[in-house]
N, C-alpha and C positions, 0 to 999 in steps of 0.2 A: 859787420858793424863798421859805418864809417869812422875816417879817420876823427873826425872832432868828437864826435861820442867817445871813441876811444880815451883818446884825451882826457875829454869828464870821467870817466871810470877808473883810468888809471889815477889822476888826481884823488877821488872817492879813497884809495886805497893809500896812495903812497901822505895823504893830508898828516897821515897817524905817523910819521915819520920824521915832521921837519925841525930841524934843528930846534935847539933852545934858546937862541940868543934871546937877551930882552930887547922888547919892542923899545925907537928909540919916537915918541908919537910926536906929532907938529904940536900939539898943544896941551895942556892941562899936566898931572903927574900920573907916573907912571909907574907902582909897587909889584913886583913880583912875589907870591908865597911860592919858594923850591919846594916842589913835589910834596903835594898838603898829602896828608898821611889820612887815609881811612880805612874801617873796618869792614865796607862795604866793596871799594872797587881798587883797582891797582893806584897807588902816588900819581900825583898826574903838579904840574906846574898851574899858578894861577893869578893870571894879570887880572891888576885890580888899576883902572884907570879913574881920576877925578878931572873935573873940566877945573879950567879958569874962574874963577866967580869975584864979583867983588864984595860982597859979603861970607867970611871964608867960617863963619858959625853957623851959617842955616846946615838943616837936614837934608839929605838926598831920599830920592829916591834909587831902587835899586832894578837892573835889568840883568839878569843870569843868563852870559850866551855860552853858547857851543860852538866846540871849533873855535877855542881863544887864543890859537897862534895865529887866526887868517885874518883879524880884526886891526889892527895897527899901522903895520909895517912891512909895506909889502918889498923891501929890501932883503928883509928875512923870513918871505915864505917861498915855497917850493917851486911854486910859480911863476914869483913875481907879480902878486896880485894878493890885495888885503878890501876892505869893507871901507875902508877910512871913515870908521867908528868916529874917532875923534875929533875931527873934522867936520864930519853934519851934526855930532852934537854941540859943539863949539860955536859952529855956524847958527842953530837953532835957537841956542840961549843969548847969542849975542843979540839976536834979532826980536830975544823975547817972544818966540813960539812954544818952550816947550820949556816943564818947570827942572828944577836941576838934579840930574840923576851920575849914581856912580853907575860905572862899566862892569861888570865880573866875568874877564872872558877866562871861561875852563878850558882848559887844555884836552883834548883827545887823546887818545893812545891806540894800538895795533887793535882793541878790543871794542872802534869805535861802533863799526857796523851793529854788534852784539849787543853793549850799551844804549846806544839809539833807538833800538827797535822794542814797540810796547809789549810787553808781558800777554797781558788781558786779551789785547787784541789778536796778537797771535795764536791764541787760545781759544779763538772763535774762527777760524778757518775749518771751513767746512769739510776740504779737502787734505784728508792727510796724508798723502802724496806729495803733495802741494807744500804742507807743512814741514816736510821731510828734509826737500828740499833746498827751503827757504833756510833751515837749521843748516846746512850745507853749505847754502849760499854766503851765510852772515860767519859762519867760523865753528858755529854750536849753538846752545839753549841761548835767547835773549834775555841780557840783564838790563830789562830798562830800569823795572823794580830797585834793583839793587843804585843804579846810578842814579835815582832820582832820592833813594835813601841819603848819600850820601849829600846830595845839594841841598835836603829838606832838613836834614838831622843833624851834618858835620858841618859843610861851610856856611850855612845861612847862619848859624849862632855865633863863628865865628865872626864875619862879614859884622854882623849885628852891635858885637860886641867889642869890635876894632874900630869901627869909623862911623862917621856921623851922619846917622841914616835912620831914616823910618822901619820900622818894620814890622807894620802891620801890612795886610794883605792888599789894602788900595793903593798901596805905594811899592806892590813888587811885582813884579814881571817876567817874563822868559821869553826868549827869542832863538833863532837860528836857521840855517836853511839847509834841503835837503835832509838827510838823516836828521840834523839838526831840528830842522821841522816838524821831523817824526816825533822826534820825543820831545818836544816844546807842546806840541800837541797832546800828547799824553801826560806833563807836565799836569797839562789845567783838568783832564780829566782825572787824575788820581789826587791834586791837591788844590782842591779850588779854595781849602780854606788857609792857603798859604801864598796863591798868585791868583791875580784879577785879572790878568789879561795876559795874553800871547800872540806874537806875531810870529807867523809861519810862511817863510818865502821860501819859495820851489819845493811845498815838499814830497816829499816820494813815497808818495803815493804806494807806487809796486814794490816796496821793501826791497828788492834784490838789484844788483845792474843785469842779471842772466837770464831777468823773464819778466814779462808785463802782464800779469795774470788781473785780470779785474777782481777775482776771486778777493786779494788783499785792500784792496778800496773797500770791498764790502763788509770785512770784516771789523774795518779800522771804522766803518760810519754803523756797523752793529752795536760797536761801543760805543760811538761818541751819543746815538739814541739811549744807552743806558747809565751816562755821567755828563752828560752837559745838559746847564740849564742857561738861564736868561740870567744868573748871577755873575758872570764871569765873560768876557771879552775877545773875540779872537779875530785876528786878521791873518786872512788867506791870499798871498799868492803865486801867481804861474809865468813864467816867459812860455816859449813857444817850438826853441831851436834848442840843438843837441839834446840832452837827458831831460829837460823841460818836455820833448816832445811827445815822453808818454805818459807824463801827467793829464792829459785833457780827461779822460774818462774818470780819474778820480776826485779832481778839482770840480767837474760838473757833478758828480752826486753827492762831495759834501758840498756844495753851494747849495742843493737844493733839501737836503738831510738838513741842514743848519736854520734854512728859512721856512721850515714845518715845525722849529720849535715856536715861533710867532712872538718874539722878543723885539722890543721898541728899534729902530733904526739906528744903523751903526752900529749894534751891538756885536753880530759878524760883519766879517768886511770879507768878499773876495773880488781880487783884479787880477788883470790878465794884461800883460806888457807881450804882445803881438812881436816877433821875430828875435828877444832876448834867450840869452842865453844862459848856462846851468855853471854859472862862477862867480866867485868873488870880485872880480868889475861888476858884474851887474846887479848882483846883491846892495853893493855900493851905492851903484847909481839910485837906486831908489830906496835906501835906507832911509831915507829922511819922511818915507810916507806912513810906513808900519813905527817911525819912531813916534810922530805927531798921533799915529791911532792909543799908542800906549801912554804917552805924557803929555800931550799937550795941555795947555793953561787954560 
């Protein structure tokens, strides 16, 4: 494995690790809940960002990311590399592109790989060898089920019921990249009547960093043929370099799984950014595209 993959995989691992300080953002406010308490997955911290507005009574809308310590403040992550969340959405509504949404970045923890990974879908792998594996690979049994319990059951009513926000399903979202992706992706198939839309950038495809089995693209597009419909939204995409590199085979059969459902234009989106690579700079760099696929005006 070369050295830059490297890199990505140890990143992958140690993300579940980085400090807690609060983000300090260039713009908007910045709430932290310390380690919101659920019945479903371990305490985890959770940045709640609002932009700037000049009307400070309208309703937001709402975008639930993953990996909410890599979004802000890249002073305090492991890195030195964040999304500058607040920044392209600051920039977006200044310019009146995109209508005005809160941030909810969740925090990860050591149990991120396990968490991220979908339930259902892993449940459809053909190979149970393969499945064995993968359980190996991630830590043990995948609790996406359970992590998505808690976003759908404990923090969304909180979210709902602290700040001033829509919360019906045309006004909520998911996003993330990577594992991130994985389970933003699985998000809209187990609750389409809770998110309309999802953007999923770089996601991974092969579930593991230890093996690029197409086996797991297949399973994950088994499911997506028996929960996604033309009701709900989703944006796909790929860079090219480092751990991007072995997304192609998965990204090319759900682009073509996605465009056999025959749903009006735009309704999936997949891109491909040609020699990018599998981190938070370049998640960054092109945050502002999958944010305009979820809010735009």
């Amino acid at each position: 494995m070369g050295n830059k993959l490297f890199i990505v995989v140890f990143g992958l691992w140690f993300t579940a690790y980085v400090q807690a300080q609060i983000p300090t953002p260039c713009s908007g406010k910045l709430v932290r809940i310390e380690q919101f308490k659920s019945n479903y997955v371990t305490s985890r911290n959770i940045d709640i960002w609002q932009p700037d507005l000049k009307d400070t009574n309208q309703k937001l809308a709402v975008i639930y990311m993953h990996d909410g310590q890599m979004l802000f403040d890249s002073l305090i992550t492991w890195n030195k590399q964040e999304w500058n969340v607040d920044e392209t959405v600051q920039r977006l509504l200044n310019k009146d592109s995109i209508r005005p949404v809160l941030i909810v970045g969740i925090h990860n923890t050591p149990n991120r790989r396990r968490e991220y990974f979908p339930n259902k879908a892993f449940d459809l792998i053909e190979d149970k060898s393969l499945a064995d594996s993968i359980k190996k690979d991630i830590g043990g049994q995948p609790l996406g089920d359970l992590y998505l319990k808690f976003i759908v059951d404990e923090l969304k009513p909180f979210i709902d019921s602290s700040f001033k926000v829509y919360t019906d399903k045309s006004h909520t979202y998911v996003s993330g990249a990577s594992m991130g992706g994985l389970i933003s992706f699985y998000a809209l198939g187990e609750y389409p009547h809770v998110f309309s839309k999802a953007a999923c950038l770089s996601t991974h495809w092969p579930g593991s960093v230890f093996r690029n089995s197409p086996l797991l693209p297949d399973a994950f597009m088994k499911y997506a043929k028996q929960k996604f419909s033309c009701s709900v939204g989703v944006y796909f995409d790929t860079g090219t370099a480092t751990l991007d590199q072995w997304y192609g085979y998965g990204f090319n059969l759900a682009e073509s799984t996605f465009a056999s459902f025959n749903c009006r234009l735009n309704t999936f989106v997949f891109k491909k950014f040609e020699g990018a690579n599998h981190s938070e700079m370049a998640w960054g760099s092109r945050f502002q595209i999958p944010l305009q696929f979820l809010i735009a005006k």
